[in-house]
N, C-alpha and C positions, 0 to 999 in steps of 0.2 A: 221766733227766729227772724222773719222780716223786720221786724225793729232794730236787731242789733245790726245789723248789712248798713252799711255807709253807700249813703246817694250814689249813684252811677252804679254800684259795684255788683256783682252775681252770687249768689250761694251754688256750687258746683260742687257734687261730692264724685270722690275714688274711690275702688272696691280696697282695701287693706287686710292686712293679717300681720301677726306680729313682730313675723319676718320683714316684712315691708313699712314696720309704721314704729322701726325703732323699740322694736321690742316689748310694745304698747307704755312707750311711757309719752307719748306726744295724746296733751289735752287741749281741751276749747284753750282758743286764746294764743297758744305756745303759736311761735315762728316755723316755719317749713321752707326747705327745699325739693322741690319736685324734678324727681330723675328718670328720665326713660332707658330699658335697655331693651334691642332687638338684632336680630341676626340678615346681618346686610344680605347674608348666602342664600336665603330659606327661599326655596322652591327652584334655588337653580341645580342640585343635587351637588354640589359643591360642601369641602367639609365648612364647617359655623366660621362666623367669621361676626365678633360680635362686639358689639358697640352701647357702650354706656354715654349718657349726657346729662347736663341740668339742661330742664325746661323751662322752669320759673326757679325764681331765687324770693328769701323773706318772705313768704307769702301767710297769711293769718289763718288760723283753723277757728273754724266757728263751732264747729262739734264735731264728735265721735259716734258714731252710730243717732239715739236720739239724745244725747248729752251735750248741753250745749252751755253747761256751768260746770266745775271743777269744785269738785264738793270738798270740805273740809279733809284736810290732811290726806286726800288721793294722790298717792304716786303715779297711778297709771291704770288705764284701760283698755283693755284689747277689744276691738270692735272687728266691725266686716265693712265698715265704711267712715272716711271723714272727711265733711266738709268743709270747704276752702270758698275763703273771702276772693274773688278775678274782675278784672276788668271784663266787656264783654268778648274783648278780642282777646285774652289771655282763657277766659273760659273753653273758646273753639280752638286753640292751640292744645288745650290741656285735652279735650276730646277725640282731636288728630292724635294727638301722642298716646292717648288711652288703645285707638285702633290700630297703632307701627307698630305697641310694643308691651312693654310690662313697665306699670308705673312702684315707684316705691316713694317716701317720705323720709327725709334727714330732716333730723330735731336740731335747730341752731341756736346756742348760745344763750341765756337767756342775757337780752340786752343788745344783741346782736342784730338791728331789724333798724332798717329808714322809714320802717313806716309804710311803706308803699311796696306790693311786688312788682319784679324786674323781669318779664320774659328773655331769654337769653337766645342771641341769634345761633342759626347752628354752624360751629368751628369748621373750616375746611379740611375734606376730606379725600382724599386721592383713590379713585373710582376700583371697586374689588376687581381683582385680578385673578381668576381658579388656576391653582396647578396643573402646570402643564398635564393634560394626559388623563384631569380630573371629567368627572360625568359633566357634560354639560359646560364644559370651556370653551366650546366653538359656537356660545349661542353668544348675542349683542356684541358682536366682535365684526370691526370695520377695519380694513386697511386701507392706509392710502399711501399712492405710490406720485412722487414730486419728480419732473423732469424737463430737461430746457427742449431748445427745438436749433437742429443745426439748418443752417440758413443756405449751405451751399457745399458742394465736394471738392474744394477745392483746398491744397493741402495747408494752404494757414486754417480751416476751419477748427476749432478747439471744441471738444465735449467731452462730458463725465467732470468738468470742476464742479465746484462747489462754491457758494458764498460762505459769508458769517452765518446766516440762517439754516443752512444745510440744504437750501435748494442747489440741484445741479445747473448750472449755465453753461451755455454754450454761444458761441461768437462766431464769425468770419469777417478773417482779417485779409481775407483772400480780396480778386478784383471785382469785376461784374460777376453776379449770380449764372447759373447753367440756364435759370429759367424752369430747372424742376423742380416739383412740389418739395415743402420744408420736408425734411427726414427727421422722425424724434429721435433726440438722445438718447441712450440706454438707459433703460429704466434704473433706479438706485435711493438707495436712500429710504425704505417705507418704515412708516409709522403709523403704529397698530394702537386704535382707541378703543378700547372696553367700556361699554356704557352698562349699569347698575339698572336692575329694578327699584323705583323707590314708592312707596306708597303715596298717593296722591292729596298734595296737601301740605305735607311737612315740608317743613324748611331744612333745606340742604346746605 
């Protein structure tokens, strides 16, 4: 096995089944794509909320369980594990993603491959949200409340605008101040951020 691994690169295997590896027709040799799926919800008692990805793209299978040749006229072989040709930094991605989630194997094209795998950065995504009223919807949850500061009580003082930004501003266009402490505006305007548990490691 170490002889056929090209300089720099790692031999890294995945747990498979035939559900995940293409129906056991992916051999030594053939092209992969490595996909993660995990449920962004889990542990917040929130219903699933679930997320599939490519990890790596083209990536080389060096063997199937201990098969590391494709024997005359083999269509396919169902194993419990297959090895892949990684960089060292594509190998500890692929290990991260082994531990967020459930890995599977797409069989690509025969011809379809530059030669080199392509780790894939991860697409953006706009932070889970639970249903209102769902278990667990008032945990990671901040508000934040924007407000100007009125300068004086004198009747040109202006508060409760708004800019283009949605902060509130406030002014006096009155003459000399009272001399009393600023007065805050009315509070207005909040914006509520939900931050996600994410497993430590993976790329967001």
């Amino acid at each position: 096995m170490a002889a056929t691994i090209k300089p720099g690169m790692r031999a890294v295997s995945v747990p498979v089944a035939a559900e995940t590896s293409a129906g056991g027709f992916i051999l030594p040799n053939d092209r992969v794509d490595v996909l993660m799926t995990r449920d962004l919800a889990a542990g917040t008692g929130a219903p699933k909320n679930i997320e599939s990805r490519t990890v790596l793209q083209d990536v080389r299978v060096l063997a199937v369980d201990q098969v590391a040749h494709q024997e005359k006229d083999q269509q396919s072989v169902v194993g419990k594990t297959a090895t892949l040709e990684l960089t060292p930094g594509q190998a500890e991605l692929l290990a991260q993603a082994g531990q967020s989630g459930s890995l599977s194997l797409a069989l690509r094209a025969l011809g379809d491959s530059e030669g080199e795998p392509v780790a894939n950065s991860a697409p953006h995504r706009e932070p889970f949200v639970p249903a209102a009223g769902a278990a667990g919807s008032d945990r990671g949850t901040v508000t934040v409340f924007r407000y100007g500061i009125l300068k004086g009580n004198t009747p040109g003082a202006v508060s409760g605008g708004s800019n283009s930004g949605g902060t509130v501003v406030a002014s006096n266009s009155g003459g000399s101040g009272s001399g009393s402490a600023p007065t805050p505006a009315p509070i207005t305007n909040p914006i509520t951020v939900t931050t996600t548990n994410v497993p430590v490691g993976v790329a967001q």
